[in-house]
C-alpha positions in Angstrom: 92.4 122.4 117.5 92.6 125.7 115.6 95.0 128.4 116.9 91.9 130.0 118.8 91.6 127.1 121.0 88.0 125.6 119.3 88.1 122.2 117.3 90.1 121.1 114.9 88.4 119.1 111.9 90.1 116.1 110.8 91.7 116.6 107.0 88.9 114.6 105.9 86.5 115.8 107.3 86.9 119.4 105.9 86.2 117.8 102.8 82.7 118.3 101.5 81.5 114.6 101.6 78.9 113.1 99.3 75.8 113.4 101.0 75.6 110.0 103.5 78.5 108.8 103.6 81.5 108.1 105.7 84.9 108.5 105.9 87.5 107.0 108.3 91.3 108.4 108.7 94.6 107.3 110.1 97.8 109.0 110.9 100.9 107.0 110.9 104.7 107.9 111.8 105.6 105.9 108.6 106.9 103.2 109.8 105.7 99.8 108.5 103.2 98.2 111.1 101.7 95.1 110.3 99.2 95.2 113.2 95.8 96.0 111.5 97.1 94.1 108.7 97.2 91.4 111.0 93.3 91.9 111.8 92.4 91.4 108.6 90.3 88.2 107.0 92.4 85.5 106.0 90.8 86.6 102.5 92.4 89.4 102.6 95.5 88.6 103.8 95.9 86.3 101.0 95.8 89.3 98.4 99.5 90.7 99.4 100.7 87.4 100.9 104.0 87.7 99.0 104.3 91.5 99.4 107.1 93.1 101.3 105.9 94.4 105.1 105.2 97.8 104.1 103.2 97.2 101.0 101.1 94.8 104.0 101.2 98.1 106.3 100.0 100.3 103.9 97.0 97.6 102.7 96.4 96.6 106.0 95.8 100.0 107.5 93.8 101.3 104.3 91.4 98.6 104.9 91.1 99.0 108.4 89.6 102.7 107.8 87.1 100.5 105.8 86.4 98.5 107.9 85.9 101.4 110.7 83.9 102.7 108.2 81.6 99.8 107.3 81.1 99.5 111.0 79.0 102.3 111.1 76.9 100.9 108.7 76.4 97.5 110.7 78.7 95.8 108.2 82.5 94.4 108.5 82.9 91.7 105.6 85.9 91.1 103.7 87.0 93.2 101.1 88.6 91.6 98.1 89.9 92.6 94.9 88.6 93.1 91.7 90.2 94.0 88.2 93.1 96.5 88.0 93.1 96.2 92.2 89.8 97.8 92.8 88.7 97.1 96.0 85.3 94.7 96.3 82.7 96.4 98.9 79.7 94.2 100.3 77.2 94.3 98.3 74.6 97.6 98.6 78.4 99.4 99.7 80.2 101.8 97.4 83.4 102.9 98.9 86.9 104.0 98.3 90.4 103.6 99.8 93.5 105.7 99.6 97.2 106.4 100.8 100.1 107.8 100.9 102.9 108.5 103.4 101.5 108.9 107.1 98.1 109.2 106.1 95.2 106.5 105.2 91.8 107.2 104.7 88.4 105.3 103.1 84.6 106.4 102.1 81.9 104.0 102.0 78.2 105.5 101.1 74.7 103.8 100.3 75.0 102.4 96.7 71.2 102.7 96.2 72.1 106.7 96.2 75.8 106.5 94.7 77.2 104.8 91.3 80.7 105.1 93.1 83.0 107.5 94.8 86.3 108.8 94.9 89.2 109.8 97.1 92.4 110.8 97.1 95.4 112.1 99.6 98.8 113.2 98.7 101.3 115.2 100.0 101.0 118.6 99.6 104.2 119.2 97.9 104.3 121.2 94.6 104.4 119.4 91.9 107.9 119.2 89.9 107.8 121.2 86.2 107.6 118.0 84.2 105.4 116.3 86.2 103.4 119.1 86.1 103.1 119.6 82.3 103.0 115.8 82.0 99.4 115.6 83.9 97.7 119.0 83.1 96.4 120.7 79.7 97.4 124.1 78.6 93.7 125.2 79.6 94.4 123.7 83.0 97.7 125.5 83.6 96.3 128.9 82.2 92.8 128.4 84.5 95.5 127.5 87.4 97.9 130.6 86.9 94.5 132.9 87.7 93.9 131.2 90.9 97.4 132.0 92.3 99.7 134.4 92.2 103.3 132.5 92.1 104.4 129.6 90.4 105.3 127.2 93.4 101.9 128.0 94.4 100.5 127.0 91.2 102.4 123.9 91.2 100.9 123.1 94.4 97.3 123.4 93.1 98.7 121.3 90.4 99.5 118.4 92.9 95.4 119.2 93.7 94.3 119.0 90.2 96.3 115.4 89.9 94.6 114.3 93.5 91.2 115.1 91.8 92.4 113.2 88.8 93.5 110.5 90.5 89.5 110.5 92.5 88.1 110.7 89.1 89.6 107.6 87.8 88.7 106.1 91.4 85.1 106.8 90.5 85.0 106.5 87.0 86.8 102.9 86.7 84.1 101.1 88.2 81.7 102.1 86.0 83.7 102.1 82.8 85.9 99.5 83.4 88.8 100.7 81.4 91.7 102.7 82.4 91.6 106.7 82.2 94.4 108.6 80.8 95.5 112.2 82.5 94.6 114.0 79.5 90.8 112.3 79.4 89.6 114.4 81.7 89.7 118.4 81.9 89.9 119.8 85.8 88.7 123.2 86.8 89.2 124.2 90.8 87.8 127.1 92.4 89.0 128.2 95.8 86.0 128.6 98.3 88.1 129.3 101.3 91.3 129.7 103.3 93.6 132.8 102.2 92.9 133.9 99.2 94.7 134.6 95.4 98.3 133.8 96.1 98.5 132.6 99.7 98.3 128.7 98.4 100.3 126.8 100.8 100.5 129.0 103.8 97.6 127.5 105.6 94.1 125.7 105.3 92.6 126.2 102.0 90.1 124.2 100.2 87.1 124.1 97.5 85.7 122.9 94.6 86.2 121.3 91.4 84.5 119.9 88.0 86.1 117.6 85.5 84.7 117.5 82.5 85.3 113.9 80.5 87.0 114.4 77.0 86.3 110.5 76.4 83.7 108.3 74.7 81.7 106.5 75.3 81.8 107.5 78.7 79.4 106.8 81.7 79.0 110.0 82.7 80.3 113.2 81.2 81.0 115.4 84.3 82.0 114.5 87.6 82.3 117.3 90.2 84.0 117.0 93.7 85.4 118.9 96.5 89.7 119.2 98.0 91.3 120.5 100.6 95.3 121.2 101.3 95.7 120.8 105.2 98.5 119.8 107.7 100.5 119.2 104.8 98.2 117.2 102.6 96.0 117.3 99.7 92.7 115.6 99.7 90.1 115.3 97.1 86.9 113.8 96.9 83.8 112.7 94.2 80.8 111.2 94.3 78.7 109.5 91.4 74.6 109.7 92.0 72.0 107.4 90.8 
């Protein structure tokens, strides 16, 4: 719940979702857990067989969200693996999985209305000064540094901009089928909420953004999505229309 007492959204569901679909979280303590993993198809077990226990957790418990997810929709089938470890929806599914420390999360939608979509969680820690360089253009850092008025903050809309990288490729890969570098895709984020220039970080804060593709051939040339920094993550997300 808020400070006032009402509700309390769920991080991902402060995101603006593509239109019909759904998304399932999980908060963990970060300690391997091999229970949902466990609950998985046998065909699915079989893709991290040799893994360490929590490479398993963190599968397992992705794919659990899924599954929660594909519930919803009257489906729960296995879902494999294809090339470069995207995940295999039943057919007429589009979906997506992501995570990273305490957090999971997955989005399935219609594919008759969506090519593919994307999302992404991180923490939200500002990004270091050479990781940050490394991912984002000169035009990205310059359209950053108006957004916010100190550089930690900047940095930490930089760990944004690589989460909504990181959703494009996510979206992107299926329909390309190629890998997509960093600096293939030019990110622009507008803040539609929270506390305004300069108070990044010091609460709930969230908006849009728009990534133009600097590649071709290239399915589609813009891809526009949604983040939000909450409880001490980032999350982004995209979807692709028909």
């Amino acid at each position: 719940m808020n400070r006032d007492g009402s509700p309390r959204k769920s991080l991902l569901a402060a995101l603006e979702l593509p239109a019909g679909t759904s998304v399932v979280e999980l908060h963990t303590d970060g300690t391997p857990d091999l229970d949902r993993f466990l609950r998985l198809h046998e065909l699915e077990r079989r893709l991290v067989a040799r893994a360490v226990p929590s490479r398993k957790s963190d599968f397992g418990d992705a794919r659990w969200c899924a599954h929660e997810a594909l519930r919803r929709w009257g489906r729960d089938e296995p879902i494999l693996r294809g090339e470069k470890g995207m995940p295999l929806f039943p057919e007429g599914i589009v979906g997506t999985l992501s995570h990273t420390d305490g957090l999971r999360g997955a989005l399935v939608g219609d594919a008759g209305v969506w090519r593919s979509v994307g999302l992404d969680v991180e923490k939200a820690q500002p990004l270091t000064g050479g990781v940050f360089n490394a991912v984002t253009s000169p035009l990205e850092r310059w359209s950053l540094s108006r957004l916010t008025g100190s550089e930690r903050s900047e940095n930490l809309l930089g760990t944004v901009l690589f989460s909504a990288k990181e959703c494009v490729y996510k979206s992107w890969f299926p329909l390309a089928g190629r890998f997509l570098d960093f600096d293939e895709a030019e990110l622009h984020l507008e803040i539609d909420h929270g506390f305004g220039r300069g108070a990044v970080g010091s609460g709930d804060v969230g908006g849009t953004w728009r990534a133009r593709l600097l590649t071709s051939p290239t399915p589609v040339e813009e891809i526009t999505g949604s983040w939000v920094i909450r409880d001490s993550y980032v999350a982004t997300v995209c979807g692709i229309r028909r």
